[in-house]
Each structure stands twice: as C-alpha cells, then as structure tokens.
C-alpha positions as CSV (number, residue, x, y, z in Angstrom):
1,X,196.1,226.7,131.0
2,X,195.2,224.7,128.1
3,X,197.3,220.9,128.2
4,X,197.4,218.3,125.7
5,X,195.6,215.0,127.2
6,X,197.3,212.2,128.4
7,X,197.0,209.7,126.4
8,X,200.1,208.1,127.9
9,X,204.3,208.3,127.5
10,X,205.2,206.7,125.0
11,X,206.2,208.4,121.7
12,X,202.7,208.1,119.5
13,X,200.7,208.9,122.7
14,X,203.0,212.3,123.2
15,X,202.6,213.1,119.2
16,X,198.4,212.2,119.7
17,X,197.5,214.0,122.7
18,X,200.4,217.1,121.2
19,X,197.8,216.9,117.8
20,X,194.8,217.0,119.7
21,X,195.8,219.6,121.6
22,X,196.5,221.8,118.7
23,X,193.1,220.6,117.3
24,X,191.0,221.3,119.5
25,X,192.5,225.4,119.5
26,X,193.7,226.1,116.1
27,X,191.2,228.5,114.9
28,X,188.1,230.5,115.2
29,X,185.9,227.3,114.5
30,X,188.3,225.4,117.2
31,X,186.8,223.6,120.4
32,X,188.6,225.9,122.9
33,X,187.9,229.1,121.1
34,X,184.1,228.3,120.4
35,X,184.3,227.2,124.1
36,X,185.9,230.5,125.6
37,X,183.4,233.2,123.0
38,X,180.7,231.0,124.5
39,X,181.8,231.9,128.0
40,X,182.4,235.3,127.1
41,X,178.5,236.2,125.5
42,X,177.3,234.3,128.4
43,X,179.2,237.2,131.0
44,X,178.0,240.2,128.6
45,X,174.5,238.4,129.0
46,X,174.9,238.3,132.4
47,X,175.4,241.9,132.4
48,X,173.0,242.6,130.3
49,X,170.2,240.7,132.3
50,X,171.4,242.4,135.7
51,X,171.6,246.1,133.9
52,X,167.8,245.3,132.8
53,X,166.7,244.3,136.2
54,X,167.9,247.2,137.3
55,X,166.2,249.5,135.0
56,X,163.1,247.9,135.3
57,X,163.4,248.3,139.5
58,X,164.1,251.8,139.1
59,X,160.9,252.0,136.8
60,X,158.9,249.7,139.0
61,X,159.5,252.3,141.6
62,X,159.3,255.5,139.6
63,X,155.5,254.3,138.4
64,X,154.7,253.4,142.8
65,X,155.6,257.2,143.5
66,X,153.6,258.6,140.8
67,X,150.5,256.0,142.0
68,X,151.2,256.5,145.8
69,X,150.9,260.6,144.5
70,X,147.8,259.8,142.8
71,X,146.1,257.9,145.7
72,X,147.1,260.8,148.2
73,X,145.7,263.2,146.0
74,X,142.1,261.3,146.0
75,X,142.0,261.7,149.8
C-alpha cells in the first residue's frame, strides 16, 4: 500500500508528505510506476532466464544421447 511520508502532524507537514505522495505516483514517468514496471521486466526476465535454462538442459541432453549412440556404435 503506497503512504504519504511522515513528515510530521502539523498542517504543512500533512499537505507536504500528501504532495509528495501524489508526486512520486502521478504518471507513467512517476517514481512508483517506473519502480513497479521495473519490478515487473525483472519477473518476465526471470522467466525468461529459467525458460532458457531449461531449453538449453533439454538440448544439453538430447546432443549426450545422440553422442552416447555414437560412442556405442564405435564398439
């Protein structure tokens, strides 16, 4: 939950941290939302990276069978 800082109670403090807080997620180009699409590529990366490994494992393994085949034929 996004929360305006606390500056303190008194009247300006409560207008400051109530400005900041809209500040800092007003727009596209806003803190917070730069913040949270930053945290959001860095999941589909994530993904990305563990879909990759997993493609190259299952390769890794395809290319052993076809070697180990090749070996036993040799014998």
């Amino acid at each position: 939950m996004r929360r305006a800082p606390k500056f303190g109670n008194d009247e300006y403090a409560q207008k400051a941290a109530a400005h900041f807080l809209v500040a800092m997620d007003s727009d596209d180009q806003s803190l917070v939302r730069v913040f949270l699409a930053a945290e959001d590529m860095l999941e589909s990366l994530r993904e990305a990276i563990e879909i990759a490994i997993s493609k190259y494992d299952a390769s890794d393994e395809a290319a052993t069978e076809v070697l180990n085949t090749l070996k036993d034929q040799d014998r």
